[in-house]
C-alpha positions as a Python dict, from the first residue, in 0.01 Angstrom:
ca = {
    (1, 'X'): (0, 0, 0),
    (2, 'X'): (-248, 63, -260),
    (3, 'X'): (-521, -200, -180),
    (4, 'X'): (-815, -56, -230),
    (5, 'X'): (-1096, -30, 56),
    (6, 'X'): (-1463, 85, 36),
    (7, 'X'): (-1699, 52, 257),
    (8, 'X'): (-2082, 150, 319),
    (9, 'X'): (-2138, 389, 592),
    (10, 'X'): (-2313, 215, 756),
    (11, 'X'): (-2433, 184, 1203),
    (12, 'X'): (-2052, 229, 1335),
    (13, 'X'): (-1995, 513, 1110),
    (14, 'X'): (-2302, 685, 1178),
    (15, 'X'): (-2265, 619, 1577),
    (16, 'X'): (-1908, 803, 1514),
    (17, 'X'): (-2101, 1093, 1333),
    (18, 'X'): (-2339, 1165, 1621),
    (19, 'X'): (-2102, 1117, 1862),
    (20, 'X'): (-1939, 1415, 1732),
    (21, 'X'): (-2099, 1768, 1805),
    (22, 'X'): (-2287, 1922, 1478),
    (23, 'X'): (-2264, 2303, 1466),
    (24, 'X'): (-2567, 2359, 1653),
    (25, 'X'): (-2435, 2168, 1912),
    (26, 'X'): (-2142, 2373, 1901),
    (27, 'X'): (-2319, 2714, 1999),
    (28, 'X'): (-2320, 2809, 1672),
    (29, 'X'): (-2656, 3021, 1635),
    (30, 'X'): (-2851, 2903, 1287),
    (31, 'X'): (-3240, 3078, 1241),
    (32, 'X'): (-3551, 2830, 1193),
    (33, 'X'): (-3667, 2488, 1356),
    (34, 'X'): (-3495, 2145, 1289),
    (35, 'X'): (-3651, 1816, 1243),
    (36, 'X'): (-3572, 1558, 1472),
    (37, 'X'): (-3255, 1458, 1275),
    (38, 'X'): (-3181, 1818, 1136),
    (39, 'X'): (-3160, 1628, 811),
    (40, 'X'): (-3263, 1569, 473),
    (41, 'X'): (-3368, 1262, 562),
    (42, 'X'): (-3652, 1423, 771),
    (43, 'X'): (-3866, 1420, 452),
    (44, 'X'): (-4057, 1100, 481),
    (45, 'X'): (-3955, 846, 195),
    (46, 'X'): (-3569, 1001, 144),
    (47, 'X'): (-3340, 735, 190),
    (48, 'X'): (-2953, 808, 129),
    (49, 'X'): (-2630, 593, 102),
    (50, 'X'): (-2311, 691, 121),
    (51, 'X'): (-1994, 499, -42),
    (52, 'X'): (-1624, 568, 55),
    (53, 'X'): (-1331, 477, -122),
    (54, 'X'): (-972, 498, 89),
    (55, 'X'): (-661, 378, 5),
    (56, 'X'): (-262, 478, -11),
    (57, 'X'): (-62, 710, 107),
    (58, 'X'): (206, 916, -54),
    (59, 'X'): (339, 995, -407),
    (60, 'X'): (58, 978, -706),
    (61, 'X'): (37, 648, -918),
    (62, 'X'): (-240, 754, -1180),
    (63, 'X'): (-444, 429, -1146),
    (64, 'X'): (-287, 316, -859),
    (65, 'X'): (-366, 628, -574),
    (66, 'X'): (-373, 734, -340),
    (67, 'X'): (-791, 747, -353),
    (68, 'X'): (-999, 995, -175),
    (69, 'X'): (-1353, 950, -342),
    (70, 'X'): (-1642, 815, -365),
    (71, 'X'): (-2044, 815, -408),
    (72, 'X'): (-2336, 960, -220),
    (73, 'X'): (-2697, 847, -361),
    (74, 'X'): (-3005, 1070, -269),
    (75, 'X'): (-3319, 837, -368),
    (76, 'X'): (-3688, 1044, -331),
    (77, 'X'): (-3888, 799, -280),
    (78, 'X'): (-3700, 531, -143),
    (79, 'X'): (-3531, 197, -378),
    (80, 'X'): (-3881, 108, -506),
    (81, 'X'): (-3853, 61, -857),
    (82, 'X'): (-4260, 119, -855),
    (83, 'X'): (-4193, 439, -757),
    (84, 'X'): (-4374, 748, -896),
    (85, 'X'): (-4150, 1041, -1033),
    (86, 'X'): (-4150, 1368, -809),
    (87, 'X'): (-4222, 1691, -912),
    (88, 'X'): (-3842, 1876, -949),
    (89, 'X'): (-3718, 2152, -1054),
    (90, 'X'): (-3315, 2282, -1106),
    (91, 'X'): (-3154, 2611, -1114),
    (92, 'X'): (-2691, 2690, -1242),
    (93, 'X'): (-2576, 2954, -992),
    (94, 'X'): (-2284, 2944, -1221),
    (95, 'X'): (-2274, 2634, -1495),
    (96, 'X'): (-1899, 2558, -1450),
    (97, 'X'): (-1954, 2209, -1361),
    (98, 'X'): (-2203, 1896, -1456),
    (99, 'X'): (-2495, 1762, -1328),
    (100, 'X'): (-2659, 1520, -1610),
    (101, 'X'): (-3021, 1449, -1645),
    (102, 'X'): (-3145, 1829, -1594),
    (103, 'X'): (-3242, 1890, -1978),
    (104, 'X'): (-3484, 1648, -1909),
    (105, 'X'): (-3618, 1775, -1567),
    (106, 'X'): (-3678, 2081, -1700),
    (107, 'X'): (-3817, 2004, -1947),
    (108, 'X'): (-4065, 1747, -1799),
    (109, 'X'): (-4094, 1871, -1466),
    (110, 'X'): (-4036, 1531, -1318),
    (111, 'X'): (-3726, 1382, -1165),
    (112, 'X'): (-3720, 1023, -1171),
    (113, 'X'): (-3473, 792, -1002),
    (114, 'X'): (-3175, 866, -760),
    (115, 'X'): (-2992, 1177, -734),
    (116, 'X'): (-2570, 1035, -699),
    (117, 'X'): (-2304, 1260, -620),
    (118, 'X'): (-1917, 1194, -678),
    (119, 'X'): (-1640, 1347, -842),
    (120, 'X'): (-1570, 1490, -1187),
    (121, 'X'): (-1449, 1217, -1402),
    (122, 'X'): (-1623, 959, -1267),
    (123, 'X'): (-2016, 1111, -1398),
    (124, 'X'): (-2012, 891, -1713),
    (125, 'X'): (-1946, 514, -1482),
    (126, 'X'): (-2163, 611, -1215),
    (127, 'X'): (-2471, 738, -1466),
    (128, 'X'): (-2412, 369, -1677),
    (129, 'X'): (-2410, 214, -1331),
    (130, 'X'): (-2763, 406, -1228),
    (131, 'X'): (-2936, 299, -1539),
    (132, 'X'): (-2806, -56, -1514),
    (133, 'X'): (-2946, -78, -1103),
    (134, 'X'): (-3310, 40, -1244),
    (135, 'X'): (-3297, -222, -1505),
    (136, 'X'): (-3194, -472, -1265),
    (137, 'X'): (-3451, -377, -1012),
    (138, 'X'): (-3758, -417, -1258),
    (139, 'X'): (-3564, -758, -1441),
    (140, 'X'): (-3839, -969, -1649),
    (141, 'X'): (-4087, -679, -1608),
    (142, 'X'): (-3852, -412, -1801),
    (143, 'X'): (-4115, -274, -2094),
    (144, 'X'): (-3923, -324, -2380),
    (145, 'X'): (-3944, 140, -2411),
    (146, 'X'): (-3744, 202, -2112),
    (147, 'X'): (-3493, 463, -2086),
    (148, 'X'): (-3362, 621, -1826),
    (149, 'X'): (-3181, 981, -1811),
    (150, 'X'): (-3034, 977, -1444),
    (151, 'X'): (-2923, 1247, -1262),
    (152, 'X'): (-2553, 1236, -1176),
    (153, 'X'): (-2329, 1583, -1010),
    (154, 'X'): (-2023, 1641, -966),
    (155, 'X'): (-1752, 1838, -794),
    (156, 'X'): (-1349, 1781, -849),
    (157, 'X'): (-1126, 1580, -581),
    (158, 'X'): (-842, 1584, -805),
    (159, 'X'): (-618, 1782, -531),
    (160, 'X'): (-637, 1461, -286),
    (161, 'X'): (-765, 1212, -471),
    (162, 'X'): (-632, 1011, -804),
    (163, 'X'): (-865, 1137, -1017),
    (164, 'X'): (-770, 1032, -1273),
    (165, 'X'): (-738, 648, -1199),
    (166, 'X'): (-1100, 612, -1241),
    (167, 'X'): (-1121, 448, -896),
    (168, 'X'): (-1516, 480, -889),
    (169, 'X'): (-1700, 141, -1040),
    (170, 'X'): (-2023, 37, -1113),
    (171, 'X'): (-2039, -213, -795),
    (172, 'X'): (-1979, 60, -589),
    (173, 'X'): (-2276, 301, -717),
    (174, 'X'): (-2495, -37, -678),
    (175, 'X'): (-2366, -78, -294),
    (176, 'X'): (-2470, 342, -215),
    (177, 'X'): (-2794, 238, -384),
    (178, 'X'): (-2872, -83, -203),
    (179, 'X'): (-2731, 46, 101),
    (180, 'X'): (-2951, 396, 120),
    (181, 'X'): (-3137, 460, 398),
    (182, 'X'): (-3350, 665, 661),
    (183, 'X'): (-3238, 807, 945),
    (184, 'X'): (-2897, 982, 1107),
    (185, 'X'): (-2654, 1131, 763),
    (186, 'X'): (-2288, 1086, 805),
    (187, 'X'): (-2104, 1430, 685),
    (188, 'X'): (-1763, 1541, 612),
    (189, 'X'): (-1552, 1343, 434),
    (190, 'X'): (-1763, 1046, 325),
    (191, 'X'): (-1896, 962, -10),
    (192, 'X'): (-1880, 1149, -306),
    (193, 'X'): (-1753, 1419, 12),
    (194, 'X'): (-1439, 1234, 34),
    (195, 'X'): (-1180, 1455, -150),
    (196, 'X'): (-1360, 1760, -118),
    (197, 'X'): (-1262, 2107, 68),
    (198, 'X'): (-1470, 2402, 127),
    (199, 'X'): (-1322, 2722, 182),
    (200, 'X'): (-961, 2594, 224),
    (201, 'X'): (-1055, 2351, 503),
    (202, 'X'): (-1202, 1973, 472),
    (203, 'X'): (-1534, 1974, 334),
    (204, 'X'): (-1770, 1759, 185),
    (205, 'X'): (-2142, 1624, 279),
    (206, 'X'): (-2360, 1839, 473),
    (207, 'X'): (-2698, 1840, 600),
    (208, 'X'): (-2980, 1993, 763),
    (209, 'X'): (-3355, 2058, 793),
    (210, 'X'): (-3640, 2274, 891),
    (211, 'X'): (-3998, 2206, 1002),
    (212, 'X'): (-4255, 2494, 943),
    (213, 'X'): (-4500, 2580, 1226),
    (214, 'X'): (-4833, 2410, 1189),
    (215, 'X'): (-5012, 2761, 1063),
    (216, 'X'): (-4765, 2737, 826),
    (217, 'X'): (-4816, 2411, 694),
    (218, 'X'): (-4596, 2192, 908),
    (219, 'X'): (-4426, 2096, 586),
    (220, 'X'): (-4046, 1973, 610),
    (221, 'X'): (-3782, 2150, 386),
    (222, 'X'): (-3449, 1925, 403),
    (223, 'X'): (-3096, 2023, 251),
    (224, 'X'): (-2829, 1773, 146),
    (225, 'X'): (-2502, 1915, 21),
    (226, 'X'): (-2172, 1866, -125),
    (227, 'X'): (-1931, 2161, -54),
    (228, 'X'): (-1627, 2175, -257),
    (229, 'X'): (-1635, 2581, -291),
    (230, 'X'): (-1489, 2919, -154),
    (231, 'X'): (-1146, 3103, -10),
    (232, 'X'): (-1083, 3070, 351),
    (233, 'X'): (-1089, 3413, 343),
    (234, 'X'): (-1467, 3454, 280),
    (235, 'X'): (-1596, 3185, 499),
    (236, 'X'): (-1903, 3350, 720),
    (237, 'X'): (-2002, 3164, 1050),
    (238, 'X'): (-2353, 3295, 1213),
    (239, 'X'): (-2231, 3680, 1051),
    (240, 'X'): (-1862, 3674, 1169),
    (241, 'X'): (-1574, 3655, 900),
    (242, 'X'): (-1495, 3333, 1060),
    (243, 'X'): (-1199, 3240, 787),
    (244, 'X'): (-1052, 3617, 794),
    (245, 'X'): (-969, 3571, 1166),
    (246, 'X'): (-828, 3267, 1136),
    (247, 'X'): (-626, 3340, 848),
    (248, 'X'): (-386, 3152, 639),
    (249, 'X'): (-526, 2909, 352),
    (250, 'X'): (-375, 2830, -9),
    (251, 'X'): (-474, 3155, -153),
    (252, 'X'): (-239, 3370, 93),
    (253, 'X'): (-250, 3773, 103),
    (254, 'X'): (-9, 3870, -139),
    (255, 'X'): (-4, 4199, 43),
    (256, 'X'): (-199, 4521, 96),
    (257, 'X'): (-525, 4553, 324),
    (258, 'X'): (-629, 4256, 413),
    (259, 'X'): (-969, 4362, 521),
    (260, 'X'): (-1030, 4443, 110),
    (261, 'X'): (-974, 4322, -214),
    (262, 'X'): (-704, 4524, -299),
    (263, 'X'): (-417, 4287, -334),
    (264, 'X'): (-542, 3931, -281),
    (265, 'X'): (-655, 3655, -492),
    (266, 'X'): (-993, 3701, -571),
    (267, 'X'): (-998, 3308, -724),
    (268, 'X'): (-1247, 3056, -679),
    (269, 'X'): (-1219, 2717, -834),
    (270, 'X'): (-1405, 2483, -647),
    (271, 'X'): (-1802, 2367, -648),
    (272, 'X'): (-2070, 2257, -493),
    (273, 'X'): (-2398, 2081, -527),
    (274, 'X'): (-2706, 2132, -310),
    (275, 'X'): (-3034, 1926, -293),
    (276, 'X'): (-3327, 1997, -117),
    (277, 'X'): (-3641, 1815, 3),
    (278, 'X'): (-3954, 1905, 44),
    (279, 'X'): (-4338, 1734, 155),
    (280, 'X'): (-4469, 2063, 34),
    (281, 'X'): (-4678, 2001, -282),
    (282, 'X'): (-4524, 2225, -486),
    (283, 'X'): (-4558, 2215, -892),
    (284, 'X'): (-4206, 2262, -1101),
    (285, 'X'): (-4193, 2596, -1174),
    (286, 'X'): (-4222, 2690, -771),
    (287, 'X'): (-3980, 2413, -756),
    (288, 'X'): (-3709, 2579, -933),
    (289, 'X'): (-3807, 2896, -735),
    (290, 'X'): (-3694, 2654, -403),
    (291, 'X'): (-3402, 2591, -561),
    (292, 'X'): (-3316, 2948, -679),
    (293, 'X'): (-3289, 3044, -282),
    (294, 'X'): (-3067, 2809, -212),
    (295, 'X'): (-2819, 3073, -378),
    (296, 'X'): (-2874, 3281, -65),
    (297, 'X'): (-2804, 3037, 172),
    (298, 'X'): (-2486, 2957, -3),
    (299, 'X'): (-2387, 3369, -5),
    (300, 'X'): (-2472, 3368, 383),
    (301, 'X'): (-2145, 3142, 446),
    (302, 'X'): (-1957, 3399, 229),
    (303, 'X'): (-1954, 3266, -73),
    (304, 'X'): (-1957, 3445, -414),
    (305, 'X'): (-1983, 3147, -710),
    (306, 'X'): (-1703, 3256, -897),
    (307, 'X'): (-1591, 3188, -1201),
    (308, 'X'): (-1451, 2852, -1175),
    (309, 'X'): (-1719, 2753, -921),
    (310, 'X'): (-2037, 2442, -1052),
    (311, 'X'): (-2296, 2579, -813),
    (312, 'X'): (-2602, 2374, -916),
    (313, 'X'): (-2884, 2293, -725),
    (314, 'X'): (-3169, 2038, -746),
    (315, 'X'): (-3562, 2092, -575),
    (316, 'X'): (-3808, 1786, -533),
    (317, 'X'): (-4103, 1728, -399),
    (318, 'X'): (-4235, 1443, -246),
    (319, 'X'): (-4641, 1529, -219),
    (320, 'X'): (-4856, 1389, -429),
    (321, 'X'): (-4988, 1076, -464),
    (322, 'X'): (-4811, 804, -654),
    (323, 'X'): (-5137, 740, -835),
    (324, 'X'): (-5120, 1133, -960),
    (325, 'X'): (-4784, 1140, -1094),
    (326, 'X'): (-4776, 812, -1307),
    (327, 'X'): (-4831, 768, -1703),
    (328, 'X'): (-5147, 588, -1741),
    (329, 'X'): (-5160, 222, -1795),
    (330, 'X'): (-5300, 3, -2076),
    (331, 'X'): (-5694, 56, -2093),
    (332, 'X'): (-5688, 375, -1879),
    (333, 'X'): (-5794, 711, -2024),
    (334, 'X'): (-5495, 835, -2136),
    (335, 'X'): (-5595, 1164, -2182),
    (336, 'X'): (-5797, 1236, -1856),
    (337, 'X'): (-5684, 1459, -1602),
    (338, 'X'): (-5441, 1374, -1314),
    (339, 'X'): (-5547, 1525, -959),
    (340, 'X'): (-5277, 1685, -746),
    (341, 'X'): (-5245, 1964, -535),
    (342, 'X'): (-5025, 2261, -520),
    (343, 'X'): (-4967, 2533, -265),
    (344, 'X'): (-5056, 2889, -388),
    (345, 'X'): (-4730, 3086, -481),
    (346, 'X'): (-4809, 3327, -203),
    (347, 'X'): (-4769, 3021, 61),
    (348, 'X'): (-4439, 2955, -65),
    (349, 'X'): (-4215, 3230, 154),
    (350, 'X'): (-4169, 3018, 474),
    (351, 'X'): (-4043, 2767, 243),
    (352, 'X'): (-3783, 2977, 62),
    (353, 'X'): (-3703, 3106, 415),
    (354, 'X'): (-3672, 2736, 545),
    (355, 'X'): (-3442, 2649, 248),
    (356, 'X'): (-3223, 2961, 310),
    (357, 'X'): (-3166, 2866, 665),
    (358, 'X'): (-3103, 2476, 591),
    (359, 'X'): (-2852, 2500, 306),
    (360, 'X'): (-2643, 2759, 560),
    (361, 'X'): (-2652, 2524, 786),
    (362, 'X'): (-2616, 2254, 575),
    (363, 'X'): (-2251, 2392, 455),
    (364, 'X'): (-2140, 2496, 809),
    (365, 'X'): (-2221, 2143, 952),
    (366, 'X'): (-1986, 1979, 635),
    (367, 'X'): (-1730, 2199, 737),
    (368, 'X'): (-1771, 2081, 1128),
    (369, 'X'): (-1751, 1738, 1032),
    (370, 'X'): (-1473, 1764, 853),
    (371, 'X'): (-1171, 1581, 934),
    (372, 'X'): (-791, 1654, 858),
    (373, 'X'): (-703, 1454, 524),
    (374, 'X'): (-349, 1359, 393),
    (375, 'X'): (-391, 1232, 6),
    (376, 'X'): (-184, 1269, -340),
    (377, 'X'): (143, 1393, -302),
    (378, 'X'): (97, 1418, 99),
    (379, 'X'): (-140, 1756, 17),
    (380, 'X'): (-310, 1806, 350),
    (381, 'X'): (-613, 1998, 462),
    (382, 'X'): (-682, 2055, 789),
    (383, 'X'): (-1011, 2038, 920),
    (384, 'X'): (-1198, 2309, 1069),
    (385, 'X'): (-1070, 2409, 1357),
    (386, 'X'): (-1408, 2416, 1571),
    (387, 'X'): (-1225, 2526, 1930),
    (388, 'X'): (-1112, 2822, 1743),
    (389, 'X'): (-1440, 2903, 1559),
    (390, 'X'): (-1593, 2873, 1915),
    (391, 'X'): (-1366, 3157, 2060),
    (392, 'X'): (-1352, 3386, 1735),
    (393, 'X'): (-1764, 3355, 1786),
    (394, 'X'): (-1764, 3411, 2117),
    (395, 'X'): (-1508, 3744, 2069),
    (396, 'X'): (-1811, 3864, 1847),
    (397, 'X'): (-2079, 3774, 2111),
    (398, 'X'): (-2235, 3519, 1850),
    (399, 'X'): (-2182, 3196, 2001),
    (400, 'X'): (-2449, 2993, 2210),
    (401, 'X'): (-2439, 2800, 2465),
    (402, 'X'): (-2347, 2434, 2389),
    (403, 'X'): (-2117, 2182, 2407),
    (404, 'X'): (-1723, 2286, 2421),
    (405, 'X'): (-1550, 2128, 2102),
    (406, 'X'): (-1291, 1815, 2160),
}
């Protein structure tokens, strides 16, 4: 009962996921212009690979299962291990929660390597396993002065998943890696999205993109995310208090009004991470002023980072040539100037607006993806129910026209 299964997601798995209606497709009204795939992926040279571990059913065996978990990688510039750093910057919403590597990007103003997702207490395996794939990839040509600080998030599965049994290994970080790629993003509840629930209902991987106008640059902003966060009661949908009208959830009125806060749990435990892309060539410090803003697109789905929520978020940028961002090699100047360019701080509002728009949408389309999920102990959550979101949207004259949900 407890064999254990994982598998890439890989062209059936993807087929599924665009077979099923995103939000947009839904009706659901989101501001700003797509790319073609509405994804993060729509940043030329992002590649990601998803990982999903599934296996058991009923009564927890720490070690054993049931496992709901897994890994999501985010690589920048694709697997070559040539690759130039990009410029990145990082900004804690609220710290309570892990993300390792950041000292470094801060400090430097580089990011270097993959960005992996996956639960909480499987960080230190899956960072060991991304500094042993680098080594691997550059074998005899390793300088003997390599280090690597990767960065690794986290949010906590431990209500479906065994998360304690340590279920995540090293072979399956090297398979997310080596199986990244362009294109179509599976969501919901695959990779390091597999255990995770966002505002009471099945959450997970999200993502979606915007393309400025060409006056504006005709840069791409793209948003990957993995929501773990929020009450049902705050959930937001396109304005509406989507999760108040539908009601219900864990954290139950315990009487009084509830339209207020008088009387209710005001709790929050959960998390969630949020990357985003850009081909804007932005420098650090404007960088971390990206990812600042994707605070607001978090608040527009009703969220409030509480106490107990690891809200951190991650900006790179791709721009640049490779040529501008390396250390110089033996016999170059090594003091001589690199060239790149940078946008002027006042060019950088249609991006923050872009980023605002994709990380809402981002969440919501998680959420839509979501699927109902039995793990430890039989706990169930139920996935979004979209039908319902349709008609509570529609009630509020918010909803679009598209495709009715199944």
């Amino acid at each position: 009962m407890f064999r254990l299964s994982f598998f890439l997601l890989g062209a059936a798995l993807l087929s599924n996921a665009e077979a099923k209606p995103r939000a947009r497709e839904l009706g659901i009204p989101f501001e700003g212009t797509p790319g073609p795939l509405n994804a993060i992926t729509d940043v030329a040279g992002v590649e990601v690979g998803h990982v999903t571990l599934v296996s058991g059913s009923g009564k927890l065996e720490v070690g054993r299962g049931p496992v709901r978990t897994g890994v999501t990688t985010v690589l920048p510039r694709g697997k070559n291990p040539d690759a130039a750093p990009v410029f990145a910057g990082s900004y804690a919403l609220n710290g309570n929660g892990e993300m390792t590597g950041l000292a470094w990007v801060e400090e430097s103003g580089f990011l270097e390597g993959p960005i992996v997702l996956t639960n909480t207490h499987s960080v230190g395996v899956v960072r060991d396993a991304v500094i042993a794939w680098r080594t691997r990839q550059r074998g005899t040509q390793l300088p003997d002065v390599f280090w690597s600080l990767p960065v690794v998030g986290e949010t906590w599965d431990g209500w479906l998943n065994d998360i304690n049994g340590f279920h995540v290994k090293p072979e399956h970080v090297f398979s997310a890696l080596e199986g990244a790629k362009a294109g179509p993003v599976a969501e919901g509840g695959v990779g390091g999205g597999t255990g995770m629930i966002s505002y009471e209902f099945k959450g997970g991987i999200g993502t979606a993109s915007r393309r400025l106008a060409d006056d504006l640059g005709g840069y791409t902003v793209g948003v990957l995310v993995q929501a773990n966060h929020g009450v049902r009661r705050q959930l937001t949908i396109a304005g509406v208090p989507v999760g108040r009208e539908i009601g219900g959830g864990f954290r139950r009125f315990a009487g009084g009004d509830p339209h207020s806060l008088a009387g209710v749990s005001v709790g929050e435990t959960g998390s969630i991470l949020i990357l985003v892309a850009t081909d804007a060539p932005l420098l650090p410090h404007q960088l971390k002023r990206l990812a600042r803003r994707a605070a607001l697109g978090l608040a527009r789905t009703g969220a409030v980072s509480g106490n107990g929520s690891g809200d951190l978020f991650v900006a790179f940028s791709t721009a640049n040539a490779p040529g501008a961002m390396r250390e110089a090699a033996p016999g170059e100047a090594k003091f001589a100037p690199s060239p790149f360019a940078a946008l002027t701080n006042a060019a950088m509002s249609p991006l923050f607006e872009s980023t605002v728009a994709a990380v809402e949408e981002a969440i919501i389309n998680a959420l839509v993806a979501g699927e109902t999920v039995t793990g430890r102990d039989d706990h169930t959550i139920e996935g979004l129910p979209v039908v319902r979101v349709q008609d509570i949207l529609k009630q509020f004259n918010r909803l679009t026209p598209g495709k009715p949900a199944n």
